[in-house]
N, CA, C and O atoms as a DFTB+ gen file, in Angstrom:
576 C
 N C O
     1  1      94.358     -50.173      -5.710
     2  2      95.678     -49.612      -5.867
     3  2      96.214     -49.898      -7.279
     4  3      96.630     -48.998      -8.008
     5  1      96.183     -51.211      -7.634
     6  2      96.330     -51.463      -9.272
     7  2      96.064     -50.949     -10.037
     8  3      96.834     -50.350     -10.788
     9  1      94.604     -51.011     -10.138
    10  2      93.386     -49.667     -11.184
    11  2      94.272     -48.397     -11.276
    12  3      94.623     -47.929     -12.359
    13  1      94.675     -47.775      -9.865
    14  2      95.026     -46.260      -9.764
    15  2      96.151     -46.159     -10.788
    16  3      96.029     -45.487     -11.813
    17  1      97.646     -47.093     -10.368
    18  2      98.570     -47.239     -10.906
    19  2      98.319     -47.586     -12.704
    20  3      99.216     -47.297     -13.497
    21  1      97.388     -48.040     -13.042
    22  2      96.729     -48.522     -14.530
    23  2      96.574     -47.384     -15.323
    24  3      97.064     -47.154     -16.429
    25  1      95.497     -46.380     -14.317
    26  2      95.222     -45.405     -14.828
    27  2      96.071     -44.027     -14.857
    28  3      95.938     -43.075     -15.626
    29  1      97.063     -44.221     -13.701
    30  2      98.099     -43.317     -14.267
    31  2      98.512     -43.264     -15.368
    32  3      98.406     -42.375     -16.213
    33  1      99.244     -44.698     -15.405
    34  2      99.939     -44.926     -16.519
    35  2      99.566     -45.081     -17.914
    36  3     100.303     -45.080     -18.901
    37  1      98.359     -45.208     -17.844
    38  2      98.050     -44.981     -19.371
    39  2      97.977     -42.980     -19.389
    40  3      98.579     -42.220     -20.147
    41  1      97.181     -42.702     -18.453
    42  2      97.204     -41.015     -18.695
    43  2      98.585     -40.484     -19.094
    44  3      98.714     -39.636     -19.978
    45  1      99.453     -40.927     -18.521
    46  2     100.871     -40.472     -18.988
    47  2     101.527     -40.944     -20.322
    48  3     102.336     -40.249     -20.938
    49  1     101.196     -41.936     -20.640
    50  2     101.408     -42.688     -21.831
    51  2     100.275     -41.219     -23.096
    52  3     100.632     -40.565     -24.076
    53  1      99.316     -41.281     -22.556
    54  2      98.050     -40.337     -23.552
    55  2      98.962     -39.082     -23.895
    56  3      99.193     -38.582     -24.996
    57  1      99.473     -38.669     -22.463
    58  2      99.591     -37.047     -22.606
    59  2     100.753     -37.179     -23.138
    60  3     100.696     -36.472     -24.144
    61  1     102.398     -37.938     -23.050
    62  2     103.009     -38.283     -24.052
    63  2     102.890     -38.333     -25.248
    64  3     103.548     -37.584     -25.970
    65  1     102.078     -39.170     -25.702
    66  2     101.676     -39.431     -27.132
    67  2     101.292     -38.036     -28.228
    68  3     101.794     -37.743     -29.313
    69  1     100.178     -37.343     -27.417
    70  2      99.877     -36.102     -27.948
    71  2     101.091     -35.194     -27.765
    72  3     101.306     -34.566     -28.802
    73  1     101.894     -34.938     -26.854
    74  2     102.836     -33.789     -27.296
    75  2     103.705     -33.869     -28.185
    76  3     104.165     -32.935     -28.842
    77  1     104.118     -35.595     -28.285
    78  2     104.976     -36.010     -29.302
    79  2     104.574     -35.629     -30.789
    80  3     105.467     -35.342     -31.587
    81  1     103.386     -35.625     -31.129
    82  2     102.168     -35.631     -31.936
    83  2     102.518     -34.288     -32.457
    84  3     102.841     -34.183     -33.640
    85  1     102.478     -33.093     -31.559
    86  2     102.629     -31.716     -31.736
    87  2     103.817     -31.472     -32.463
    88  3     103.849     -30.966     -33.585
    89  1     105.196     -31.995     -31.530
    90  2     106.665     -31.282     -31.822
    91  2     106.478     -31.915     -33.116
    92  3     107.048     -31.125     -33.869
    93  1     105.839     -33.252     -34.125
    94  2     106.499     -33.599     -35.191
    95  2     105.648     -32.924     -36.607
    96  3     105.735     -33.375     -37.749
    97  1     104.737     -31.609     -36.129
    98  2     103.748     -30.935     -37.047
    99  2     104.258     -30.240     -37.651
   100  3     105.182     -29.812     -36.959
   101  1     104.284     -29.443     -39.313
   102  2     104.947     -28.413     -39.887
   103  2     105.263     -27.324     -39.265
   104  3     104.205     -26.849     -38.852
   105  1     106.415     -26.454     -38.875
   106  2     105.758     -25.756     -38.373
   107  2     106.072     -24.382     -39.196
   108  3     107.234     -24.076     -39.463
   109  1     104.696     -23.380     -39.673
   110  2     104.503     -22.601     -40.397
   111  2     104.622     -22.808     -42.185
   112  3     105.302     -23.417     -43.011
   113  1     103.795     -22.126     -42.135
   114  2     103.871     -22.117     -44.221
   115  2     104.585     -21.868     -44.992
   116  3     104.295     -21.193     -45.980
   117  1     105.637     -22.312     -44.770
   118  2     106.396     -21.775     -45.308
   119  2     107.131     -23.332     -45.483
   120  3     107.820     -23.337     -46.503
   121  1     107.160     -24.613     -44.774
   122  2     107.817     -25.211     -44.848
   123  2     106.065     -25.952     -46.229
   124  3     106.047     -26.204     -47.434
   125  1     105.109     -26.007     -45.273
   126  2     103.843     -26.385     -46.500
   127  2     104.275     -25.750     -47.830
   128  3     104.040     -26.435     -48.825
   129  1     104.947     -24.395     -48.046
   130  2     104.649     -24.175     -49.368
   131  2     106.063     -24.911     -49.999
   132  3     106.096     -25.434     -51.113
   133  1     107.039     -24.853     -49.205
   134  2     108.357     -25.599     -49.596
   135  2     108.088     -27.064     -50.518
   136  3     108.570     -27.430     -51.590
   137  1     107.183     -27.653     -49.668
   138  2     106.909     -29.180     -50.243
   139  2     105.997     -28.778     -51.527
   140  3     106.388     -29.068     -52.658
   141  1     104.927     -28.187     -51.339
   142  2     104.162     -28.481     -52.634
   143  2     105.201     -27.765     -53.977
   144  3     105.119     -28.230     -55.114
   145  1     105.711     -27.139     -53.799
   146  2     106.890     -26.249     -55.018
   147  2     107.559     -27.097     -55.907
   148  3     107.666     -27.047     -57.132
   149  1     108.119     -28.120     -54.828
   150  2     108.552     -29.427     -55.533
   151  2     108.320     -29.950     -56.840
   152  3     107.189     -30.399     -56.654
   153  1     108.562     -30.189     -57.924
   154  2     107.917     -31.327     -58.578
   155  2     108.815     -32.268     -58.919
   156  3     109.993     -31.969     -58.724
   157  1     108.566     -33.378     -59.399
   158  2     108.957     -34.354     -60.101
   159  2     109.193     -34.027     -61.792
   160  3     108.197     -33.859     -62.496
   161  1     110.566     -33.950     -62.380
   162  2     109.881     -33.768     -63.761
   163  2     110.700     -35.048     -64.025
   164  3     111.793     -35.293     -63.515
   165  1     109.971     -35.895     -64.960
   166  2     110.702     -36.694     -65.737
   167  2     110.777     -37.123     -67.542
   168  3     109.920     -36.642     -68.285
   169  1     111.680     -37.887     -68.008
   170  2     111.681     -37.904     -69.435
   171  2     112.096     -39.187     -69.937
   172  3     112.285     -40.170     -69.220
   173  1     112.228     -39.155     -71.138
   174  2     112.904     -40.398     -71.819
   175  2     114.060     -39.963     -72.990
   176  3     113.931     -39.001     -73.747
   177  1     114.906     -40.642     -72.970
   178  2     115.834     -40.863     -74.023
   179  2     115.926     -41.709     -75.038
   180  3     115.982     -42.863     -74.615
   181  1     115.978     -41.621     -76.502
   182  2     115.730     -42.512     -77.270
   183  2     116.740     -42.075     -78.286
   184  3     117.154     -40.920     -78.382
   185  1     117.229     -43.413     -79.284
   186  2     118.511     -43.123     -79.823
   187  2     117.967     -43.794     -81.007
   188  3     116.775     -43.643     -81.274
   189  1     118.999     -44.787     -82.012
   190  2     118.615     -44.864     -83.001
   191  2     117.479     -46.009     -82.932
   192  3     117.587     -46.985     -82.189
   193  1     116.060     -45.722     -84.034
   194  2     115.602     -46.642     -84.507
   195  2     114.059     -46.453     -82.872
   196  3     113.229     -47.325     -82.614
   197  1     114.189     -45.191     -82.194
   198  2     113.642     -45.355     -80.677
   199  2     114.097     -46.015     -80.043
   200  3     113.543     -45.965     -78.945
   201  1     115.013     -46.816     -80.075
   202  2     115.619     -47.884     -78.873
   203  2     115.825     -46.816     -77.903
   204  3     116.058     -45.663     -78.267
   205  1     115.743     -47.180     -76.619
   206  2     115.447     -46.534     -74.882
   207  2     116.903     -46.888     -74.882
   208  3     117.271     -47.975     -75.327
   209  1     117.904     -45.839     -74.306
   210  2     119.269     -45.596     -73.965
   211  2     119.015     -45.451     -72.973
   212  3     118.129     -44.737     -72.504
   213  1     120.358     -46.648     -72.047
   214  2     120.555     -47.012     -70.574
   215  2     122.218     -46.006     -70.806
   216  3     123.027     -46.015     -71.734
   217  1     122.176     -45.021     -69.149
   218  2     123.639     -44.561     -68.906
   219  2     123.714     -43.528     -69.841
   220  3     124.775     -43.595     -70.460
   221  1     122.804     -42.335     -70.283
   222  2     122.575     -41.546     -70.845
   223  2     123.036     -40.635     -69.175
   224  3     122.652     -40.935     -68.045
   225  1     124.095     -39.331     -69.654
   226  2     124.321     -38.407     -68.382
   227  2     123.765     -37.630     -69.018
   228  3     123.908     -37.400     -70.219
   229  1     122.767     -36.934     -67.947
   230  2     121.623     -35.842     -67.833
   231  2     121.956     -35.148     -66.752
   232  3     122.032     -35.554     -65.593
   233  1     122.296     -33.300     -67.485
   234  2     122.704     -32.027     -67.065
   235  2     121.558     -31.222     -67.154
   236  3     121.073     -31.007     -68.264
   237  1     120.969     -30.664     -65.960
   238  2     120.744     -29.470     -65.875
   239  2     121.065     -28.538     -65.808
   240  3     121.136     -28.136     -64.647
   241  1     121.276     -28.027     -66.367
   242  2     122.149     -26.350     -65.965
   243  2     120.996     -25.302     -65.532
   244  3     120.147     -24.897     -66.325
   245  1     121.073     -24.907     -64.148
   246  2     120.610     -23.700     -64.060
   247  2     120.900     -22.487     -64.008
   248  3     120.124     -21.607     -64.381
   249  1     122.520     -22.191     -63.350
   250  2     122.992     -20.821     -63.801
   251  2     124.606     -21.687     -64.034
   252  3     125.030     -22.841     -64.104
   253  1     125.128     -20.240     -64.094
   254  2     126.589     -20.696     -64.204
   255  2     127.207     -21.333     -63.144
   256  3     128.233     -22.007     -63.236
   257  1     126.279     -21.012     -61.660
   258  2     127.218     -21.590     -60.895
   259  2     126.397     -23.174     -60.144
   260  3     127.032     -23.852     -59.335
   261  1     124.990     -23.549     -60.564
   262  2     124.250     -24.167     -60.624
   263  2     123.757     -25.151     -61.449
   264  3     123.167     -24.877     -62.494
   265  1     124.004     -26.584     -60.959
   266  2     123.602     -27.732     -62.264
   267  2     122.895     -29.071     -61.471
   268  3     122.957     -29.295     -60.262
   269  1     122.412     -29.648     -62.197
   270  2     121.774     -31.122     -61.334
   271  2     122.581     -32.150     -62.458
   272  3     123.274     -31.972     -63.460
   273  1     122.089     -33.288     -61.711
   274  2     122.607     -34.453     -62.822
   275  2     121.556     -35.581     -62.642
   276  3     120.842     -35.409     -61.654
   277  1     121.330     -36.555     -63.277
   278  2     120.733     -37.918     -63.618
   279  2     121.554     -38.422     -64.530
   280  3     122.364     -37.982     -65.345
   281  1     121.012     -39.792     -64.082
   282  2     121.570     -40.718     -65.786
   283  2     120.541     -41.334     -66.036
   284  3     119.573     -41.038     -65.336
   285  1     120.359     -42.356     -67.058
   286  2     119.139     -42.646     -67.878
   287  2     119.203     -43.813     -67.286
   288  3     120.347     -44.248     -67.154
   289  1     118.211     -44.566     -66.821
   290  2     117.900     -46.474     -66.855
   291  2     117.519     -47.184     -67.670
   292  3     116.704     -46.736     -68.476
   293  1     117.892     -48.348     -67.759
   294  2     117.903     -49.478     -68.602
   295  2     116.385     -48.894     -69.206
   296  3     116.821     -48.595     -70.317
   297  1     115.332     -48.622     -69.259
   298  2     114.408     -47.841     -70.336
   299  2     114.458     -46.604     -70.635
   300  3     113.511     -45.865     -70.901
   301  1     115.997     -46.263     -70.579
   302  2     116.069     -44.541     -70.989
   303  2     115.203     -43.623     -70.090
   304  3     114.798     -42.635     -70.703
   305  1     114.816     -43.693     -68.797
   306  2     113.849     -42.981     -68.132
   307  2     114.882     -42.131     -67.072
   308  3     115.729     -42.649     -66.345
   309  1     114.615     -40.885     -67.177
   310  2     115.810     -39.882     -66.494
   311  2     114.172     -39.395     -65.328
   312  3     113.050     -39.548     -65.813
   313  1     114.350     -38.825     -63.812
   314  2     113.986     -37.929     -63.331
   315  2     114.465     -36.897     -62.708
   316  3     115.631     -37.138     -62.394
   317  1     114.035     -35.560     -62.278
   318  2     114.939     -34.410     -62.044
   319  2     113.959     -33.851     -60.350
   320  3     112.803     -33.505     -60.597
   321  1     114.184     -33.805     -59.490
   322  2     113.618     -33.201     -58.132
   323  2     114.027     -32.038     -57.985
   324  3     115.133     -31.656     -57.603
   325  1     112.522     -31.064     -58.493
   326  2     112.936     -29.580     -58.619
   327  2     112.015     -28.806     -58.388
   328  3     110.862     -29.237     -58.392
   329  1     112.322     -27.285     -58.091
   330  2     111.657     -26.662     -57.414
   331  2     111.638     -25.412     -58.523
   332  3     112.571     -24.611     -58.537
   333  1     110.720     -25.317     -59.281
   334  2     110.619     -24.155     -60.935
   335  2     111.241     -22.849     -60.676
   336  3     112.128     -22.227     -61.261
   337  1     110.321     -22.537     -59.336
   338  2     110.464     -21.104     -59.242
   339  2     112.365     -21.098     -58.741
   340  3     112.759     -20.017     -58.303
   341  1     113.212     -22.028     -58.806
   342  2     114.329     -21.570     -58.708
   343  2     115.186     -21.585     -60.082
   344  3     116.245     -20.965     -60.186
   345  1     114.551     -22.454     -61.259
   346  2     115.013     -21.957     -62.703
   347  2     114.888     -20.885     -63.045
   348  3     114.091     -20.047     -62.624
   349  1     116.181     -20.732     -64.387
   350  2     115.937     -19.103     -64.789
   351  2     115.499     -19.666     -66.444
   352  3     115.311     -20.799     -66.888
   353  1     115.437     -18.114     -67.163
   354  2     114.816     -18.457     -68.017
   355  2     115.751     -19.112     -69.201
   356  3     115.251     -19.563     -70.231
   357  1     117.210     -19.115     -68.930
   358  2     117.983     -19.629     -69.964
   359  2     118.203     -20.619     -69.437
   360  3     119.385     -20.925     -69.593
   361  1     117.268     -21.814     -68.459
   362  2     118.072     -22.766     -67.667
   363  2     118.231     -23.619     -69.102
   364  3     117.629     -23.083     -70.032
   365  1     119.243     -25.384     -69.583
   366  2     119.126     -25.677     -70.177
   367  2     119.157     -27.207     -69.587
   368  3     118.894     -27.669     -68.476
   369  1     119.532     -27.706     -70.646
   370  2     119.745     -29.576     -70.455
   371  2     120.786     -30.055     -70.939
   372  3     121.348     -29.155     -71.562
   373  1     121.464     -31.176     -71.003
   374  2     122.387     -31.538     -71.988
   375  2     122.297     -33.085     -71.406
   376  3     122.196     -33.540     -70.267
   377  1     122.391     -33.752     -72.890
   378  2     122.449     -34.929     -72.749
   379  2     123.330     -35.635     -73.789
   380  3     123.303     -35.352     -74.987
   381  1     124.033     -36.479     -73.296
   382  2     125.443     -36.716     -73.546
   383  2     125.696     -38.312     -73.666
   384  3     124.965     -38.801     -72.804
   385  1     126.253     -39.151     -74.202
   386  2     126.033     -40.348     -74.772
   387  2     127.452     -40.632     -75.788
   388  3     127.558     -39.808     -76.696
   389  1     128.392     -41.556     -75.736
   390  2     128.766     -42.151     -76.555
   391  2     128.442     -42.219     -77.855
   392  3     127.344     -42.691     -78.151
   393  1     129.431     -41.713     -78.985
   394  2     128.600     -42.655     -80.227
   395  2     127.382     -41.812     -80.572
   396  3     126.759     -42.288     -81.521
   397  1     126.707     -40.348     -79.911
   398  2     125.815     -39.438     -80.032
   399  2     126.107     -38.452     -80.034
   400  3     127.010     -38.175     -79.245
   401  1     125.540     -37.317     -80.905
   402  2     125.342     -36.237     -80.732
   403  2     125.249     -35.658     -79.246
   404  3     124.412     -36.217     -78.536
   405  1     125.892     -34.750     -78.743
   406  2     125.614     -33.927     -77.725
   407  2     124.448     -32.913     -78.078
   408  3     124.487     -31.991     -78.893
   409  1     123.568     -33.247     -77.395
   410  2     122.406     -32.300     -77.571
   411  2     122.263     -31.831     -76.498
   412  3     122.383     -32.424     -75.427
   413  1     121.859     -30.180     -76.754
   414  2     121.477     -29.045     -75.619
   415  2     119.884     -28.732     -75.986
   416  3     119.268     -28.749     -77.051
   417  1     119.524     -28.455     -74.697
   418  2     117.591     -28.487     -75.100
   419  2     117.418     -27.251     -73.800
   420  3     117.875     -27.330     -72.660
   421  1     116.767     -26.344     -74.284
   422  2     116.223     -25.418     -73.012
   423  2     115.364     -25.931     -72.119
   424  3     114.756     -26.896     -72.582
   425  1     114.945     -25.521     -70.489
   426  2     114.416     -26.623     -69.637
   427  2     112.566     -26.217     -70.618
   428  3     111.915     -27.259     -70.691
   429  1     112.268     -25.725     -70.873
   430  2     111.080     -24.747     -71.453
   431  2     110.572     -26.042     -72.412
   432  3     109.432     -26.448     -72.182
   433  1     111.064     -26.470     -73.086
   434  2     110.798     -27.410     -74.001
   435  2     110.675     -28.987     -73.621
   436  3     110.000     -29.809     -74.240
   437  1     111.557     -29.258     -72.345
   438  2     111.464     -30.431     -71.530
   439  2     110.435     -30.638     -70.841
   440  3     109.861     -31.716     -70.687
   441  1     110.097     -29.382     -70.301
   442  2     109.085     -29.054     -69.383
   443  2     107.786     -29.806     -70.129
   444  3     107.060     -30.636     -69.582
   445  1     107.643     -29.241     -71.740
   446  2     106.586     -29.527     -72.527
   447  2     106.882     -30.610     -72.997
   448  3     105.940     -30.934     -73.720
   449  1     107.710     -31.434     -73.015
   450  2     107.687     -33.085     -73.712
   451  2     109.201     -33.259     -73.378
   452  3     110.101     -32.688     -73.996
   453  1     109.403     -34.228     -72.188
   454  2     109.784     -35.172     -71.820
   455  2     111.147     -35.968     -72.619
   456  3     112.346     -35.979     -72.340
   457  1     110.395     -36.583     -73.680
   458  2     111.177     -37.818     -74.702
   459  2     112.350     -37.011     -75.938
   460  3     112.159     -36.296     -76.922
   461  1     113.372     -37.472     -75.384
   462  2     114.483     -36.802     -76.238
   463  2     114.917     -37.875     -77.226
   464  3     114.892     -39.024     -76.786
   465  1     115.391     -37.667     -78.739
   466  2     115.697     -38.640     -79.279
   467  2     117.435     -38.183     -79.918
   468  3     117.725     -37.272     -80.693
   469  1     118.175     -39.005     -79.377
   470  2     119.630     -38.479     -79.617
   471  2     119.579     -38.920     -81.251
   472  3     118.691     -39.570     -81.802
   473  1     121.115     -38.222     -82.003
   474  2     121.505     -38.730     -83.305
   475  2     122.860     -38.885     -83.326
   476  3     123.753     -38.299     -82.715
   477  1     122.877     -40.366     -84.672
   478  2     124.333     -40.169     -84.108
   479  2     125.042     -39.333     -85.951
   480  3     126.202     -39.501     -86.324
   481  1     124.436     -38.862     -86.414
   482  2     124.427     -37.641     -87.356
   483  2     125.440     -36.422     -87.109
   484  3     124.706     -35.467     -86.853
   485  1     126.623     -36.047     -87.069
   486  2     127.090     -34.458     -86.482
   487  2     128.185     -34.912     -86.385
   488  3     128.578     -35.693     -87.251
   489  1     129.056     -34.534     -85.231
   490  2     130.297     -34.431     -84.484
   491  2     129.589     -35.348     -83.136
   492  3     128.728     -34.838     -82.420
   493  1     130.116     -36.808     -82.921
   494  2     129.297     -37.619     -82.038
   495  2     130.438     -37.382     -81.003
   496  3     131.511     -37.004     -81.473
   497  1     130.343     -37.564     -79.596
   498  2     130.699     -37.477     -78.508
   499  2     131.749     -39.053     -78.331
   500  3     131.155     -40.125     -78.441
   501  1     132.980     -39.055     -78.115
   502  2     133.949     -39.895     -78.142
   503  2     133.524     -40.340     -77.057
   504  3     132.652     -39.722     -76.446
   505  1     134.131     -41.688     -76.511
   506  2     133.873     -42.466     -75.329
   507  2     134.226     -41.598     -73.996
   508  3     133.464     -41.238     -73.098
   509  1     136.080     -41.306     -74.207
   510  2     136.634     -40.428     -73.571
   511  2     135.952     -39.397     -73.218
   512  3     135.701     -39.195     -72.030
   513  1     135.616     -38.724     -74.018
   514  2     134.624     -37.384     -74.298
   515  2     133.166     -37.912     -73.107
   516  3     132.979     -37.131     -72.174
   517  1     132.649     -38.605     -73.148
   518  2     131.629     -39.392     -72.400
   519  2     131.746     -39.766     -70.856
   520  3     130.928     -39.790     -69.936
   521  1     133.319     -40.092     -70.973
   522  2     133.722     -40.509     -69.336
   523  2     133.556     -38.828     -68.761
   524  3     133.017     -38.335     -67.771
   525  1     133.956     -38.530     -69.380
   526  2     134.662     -37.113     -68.611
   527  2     133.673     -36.392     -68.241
   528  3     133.868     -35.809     -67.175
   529  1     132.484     -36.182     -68.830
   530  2     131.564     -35.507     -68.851
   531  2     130.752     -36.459     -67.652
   532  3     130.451     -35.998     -66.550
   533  1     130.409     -38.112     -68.160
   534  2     129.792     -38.254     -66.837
   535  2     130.353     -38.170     -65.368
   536  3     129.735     -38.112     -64.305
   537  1     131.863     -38.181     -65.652
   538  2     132.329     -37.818     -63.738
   539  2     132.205     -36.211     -63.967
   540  3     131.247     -35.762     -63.337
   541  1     132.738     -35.477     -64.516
   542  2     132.269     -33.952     -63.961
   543  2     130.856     -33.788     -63.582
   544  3     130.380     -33.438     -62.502
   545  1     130.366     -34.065     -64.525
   546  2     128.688     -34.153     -63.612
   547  2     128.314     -34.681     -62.135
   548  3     127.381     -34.188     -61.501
   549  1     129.198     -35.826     -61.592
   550  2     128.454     -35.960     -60.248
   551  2     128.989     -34.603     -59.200
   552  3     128.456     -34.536     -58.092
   553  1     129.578     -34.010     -59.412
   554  2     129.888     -32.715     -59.196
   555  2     128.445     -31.728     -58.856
   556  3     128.296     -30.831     -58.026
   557  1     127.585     -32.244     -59.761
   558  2     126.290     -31.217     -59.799
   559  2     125.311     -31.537     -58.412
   560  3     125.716     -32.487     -57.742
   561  1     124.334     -30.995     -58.020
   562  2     123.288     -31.836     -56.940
   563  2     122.298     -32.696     -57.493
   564  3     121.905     -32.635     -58.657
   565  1     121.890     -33.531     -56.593
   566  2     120.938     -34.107     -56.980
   567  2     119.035     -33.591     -56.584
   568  3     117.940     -34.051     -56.908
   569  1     119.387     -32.725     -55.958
   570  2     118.269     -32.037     -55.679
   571  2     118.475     -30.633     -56.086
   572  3     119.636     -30.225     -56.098
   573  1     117.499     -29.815     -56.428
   574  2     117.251     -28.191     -56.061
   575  2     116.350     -27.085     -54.932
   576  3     116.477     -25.864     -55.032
């Protein structure tokens, strides 16, 4: 009588296991092609002398009504979670810094190298000028 009750219960435990198994599978290609589309792009920021800029705000712009954001870490290292085929071809960048040049970079050129080096050479971006820009930015997504 034990055995019987043993062997139920694991059979039910089995056939459990596998359906659970099923409901948690992709379901259709469409969600497979979703994930691989993805990429990771990432970069660096560098200011005077190459020193790696920490708290660098990083804008994507993809259309007018579309933007991402990052900021830079203590080694100037920004990443962006994105999906290409939803950039256009004027998407751009902007990276923004205290005490720096505001520089705009098309995504086309990021795409091909990563490492940005700010100047503080031009019309440099005021502190004020800096706050403002990094709170309007969390405004943007962090994904695409």
């Amino acid at each position: 009588m034990r055995s019987l009750l043993l062997l139920l219960f694991v059979a039910t435990f089995l056939v459990s296991c596998k359906s659970q198994q099923k409901g948690e599978a992709l379901s259709g290609n469409e969600d497979i092609e979703a994930i691989t589309e993805d990429e990771l792009l990432t970069g660096k920021v560098l200011g005077k002398r190459k020193k790696k800029m920490e708290y660098v705000a990083v804008k994507l712009v993809v259309d007018e009504n579309t933007c991402m954001k990052a900021y830079t870490d203590k080694d100037g290292l920004y990443d962006f979670l994105i999906n290409p085929s939803k950039l256009k071809a004027d998407s751009y960048f902007e990276f923004v810094y205290k005490g720096y040049v505001k520089k705009q970079i098309p995504y086309s050129e990021i795409a091909e190298n990563g490492t940005i080096t700010l100047s503080t050479k031009g019309d440099v971006v005021t502190t004020t000028d800096y706050r403002l820009f990094y709170e309007a930015i969390r405004s943007c997504k962090d994904e695409l």
